[in-house]
NUMIFI-639262 format. One record per residue (C-alpha): residue number from 0; chain; y, x, z. Coordinates in steps of 0.25 Angstrom, whole numbers. Each point is the difference from the previous one (the first is absolute). Layout:
<atoms>
  seq  mol      v      u      w
  NUM    A      Y      X      Z
...
</atoms>
This chain:
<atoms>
  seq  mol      v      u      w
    0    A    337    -24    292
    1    A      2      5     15
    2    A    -13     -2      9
    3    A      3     -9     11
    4    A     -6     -3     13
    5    A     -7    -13      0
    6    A      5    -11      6
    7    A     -5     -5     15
    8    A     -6    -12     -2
    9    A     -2     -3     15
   10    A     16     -1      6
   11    A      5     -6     14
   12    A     14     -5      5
   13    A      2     -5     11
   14    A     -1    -16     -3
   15    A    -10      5    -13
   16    A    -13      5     -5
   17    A     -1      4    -14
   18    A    -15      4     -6
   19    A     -8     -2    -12
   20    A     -5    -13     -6
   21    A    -11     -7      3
   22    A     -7     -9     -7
   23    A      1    -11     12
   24    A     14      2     -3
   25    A     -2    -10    -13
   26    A      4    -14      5
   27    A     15      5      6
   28    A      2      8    -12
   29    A     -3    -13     -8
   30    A     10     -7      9
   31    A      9      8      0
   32    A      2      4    -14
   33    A      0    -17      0
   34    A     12      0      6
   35    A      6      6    -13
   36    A      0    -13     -5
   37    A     -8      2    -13
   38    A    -12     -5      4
   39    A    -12      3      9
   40    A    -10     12     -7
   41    A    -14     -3      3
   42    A     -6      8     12
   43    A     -8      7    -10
   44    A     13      5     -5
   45    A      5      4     13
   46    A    -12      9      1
   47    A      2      5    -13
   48    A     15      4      3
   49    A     -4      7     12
   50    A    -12      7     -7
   51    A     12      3    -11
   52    A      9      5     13
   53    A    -11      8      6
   54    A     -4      8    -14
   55    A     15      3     -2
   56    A      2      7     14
   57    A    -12      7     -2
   58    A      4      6    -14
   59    A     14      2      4
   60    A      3      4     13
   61    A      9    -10      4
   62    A     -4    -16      5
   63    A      5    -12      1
   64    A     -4     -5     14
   65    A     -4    -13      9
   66    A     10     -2     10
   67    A     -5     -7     14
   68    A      6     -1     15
   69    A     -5      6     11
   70    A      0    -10      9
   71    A     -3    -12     -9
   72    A    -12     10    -10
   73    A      4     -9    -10
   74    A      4      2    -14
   75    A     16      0     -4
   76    A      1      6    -15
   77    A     -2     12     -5
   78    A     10     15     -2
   79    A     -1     12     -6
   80    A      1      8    -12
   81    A     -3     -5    -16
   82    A      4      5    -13
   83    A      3    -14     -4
   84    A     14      4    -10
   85    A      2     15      5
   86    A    -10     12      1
   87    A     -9      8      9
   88    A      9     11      4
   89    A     11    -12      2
   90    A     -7    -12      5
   91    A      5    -13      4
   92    A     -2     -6     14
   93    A     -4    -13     -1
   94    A     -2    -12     11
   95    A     -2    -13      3
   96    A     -3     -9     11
   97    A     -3    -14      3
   98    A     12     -9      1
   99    A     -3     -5     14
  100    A      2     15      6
  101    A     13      3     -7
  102    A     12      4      7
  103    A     -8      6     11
  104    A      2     15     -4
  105    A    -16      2     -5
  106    A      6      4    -16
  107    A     10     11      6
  108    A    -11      5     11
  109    A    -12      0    -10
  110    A     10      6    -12
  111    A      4     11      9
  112    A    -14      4      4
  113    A     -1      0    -16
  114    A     13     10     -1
  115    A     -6     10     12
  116    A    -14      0     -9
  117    A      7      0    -13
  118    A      6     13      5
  119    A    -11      6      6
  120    A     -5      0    -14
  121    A     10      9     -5
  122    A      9    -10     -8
  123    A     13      3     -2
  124    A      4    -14     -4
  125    A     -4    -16      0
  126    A      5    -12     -8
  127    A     -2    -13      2
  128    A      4    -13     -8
  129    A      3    -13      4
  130    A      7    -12     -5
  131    A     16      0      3
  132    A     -3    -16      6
  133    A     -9      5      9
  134    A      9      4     11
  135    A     -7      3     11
  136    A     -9     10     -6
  137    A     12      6     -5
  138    A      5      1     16
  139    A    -13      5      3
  140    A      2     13    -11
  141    A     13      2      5
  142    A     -3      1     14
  143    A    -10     10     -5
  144    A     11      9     -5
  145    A     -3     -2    -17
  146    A     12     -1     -6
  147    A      1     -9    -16
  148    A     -2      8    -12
  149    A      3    -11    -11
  150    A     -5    -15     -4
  151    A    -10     -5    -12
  152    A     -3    -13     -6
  153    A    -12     -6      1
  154    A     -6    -13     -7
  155    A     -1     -3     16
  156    A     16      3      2
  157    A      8     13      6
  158    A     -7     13      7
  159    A      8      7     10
  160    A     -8     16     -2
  161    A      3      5     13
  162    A     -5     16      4
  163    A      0      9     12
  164    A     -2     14      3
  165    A    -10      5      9
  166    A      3     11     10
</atoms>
């Protein structure tokens, strides 16, 4: 396996700030994964997430990171880098953001940032996955310049496997 650099975990845009988790980052992370629609986990389960997240950047290099405005400091979602259905030396980028900011830009800026780090790595090349109905996330990759590989069923429905190569 290459060596790779590991991944910046502090990043800024110029609407964003991207840095490690904290545990006061519990209850918006409880919210938002709320949002999903299956359930709200119990703060305790929130905290155990982020301790999950915070183990797995430290082990691999690459991390899944808090996303919060500028201005505002608070809490939008969360971007970065996982394994989740691909690999270490091809990871997916992963995002997601609390319904009332979509449409504002926040998934392409924070995404980007991840590309620039992702690269800074020495990666060659990203996945990610999404489901085909969900549309703008879709958009999002697709501003970003990843291009669809192929589709999968899941019990959940259709994935669209996107990729992009980094420069």
């Amino acid at each position: 396996m290459p060596a790779y650099e590991t991944m910046p975990v502090h990043l800024a845009t110029e609407r964003l700030i991207l840095r490690p988790w904290s545990e006061t980052d519990a209850a918006d992370f409880r919210a938002l994964l709320a949002e999903r629609g299956n359930g709200t986990p119990t703060l305790e389960r929130a905290r155990t997430g982020i301790a999950e997240l915070l183990h797995t950047a430290s082990t691999t290099g690459i991390a899944l990171l808090p996303v919060q405005r500028r201005t505002e400091g608070d809490f939008i979602g969360y971007c970065g880098l996982i394994t989740g259905r691909c690999t270490l030396d091809e990871p997916e980028i992963a995002y997601e953001l609390f319904r009332h900011v979509h449409g504002q830009g926040y998934a392409t800026e924070a995404a980007a940032a991840v590309l620039d780090a992702a690269a800074a790595t020495g990666r060659k090349r990203l996945w990610s996955t999404v489901a085909t109905w969900n549309t703008p996330s879709l958009r999002v990759l697709e501003k970003l310049g990843f291009t669809h590989d192929h589709l999968t069923t899941e019990p959940n429905g259709e994935v669209a496997w996107l990729t992009r190569t980094l420069d």
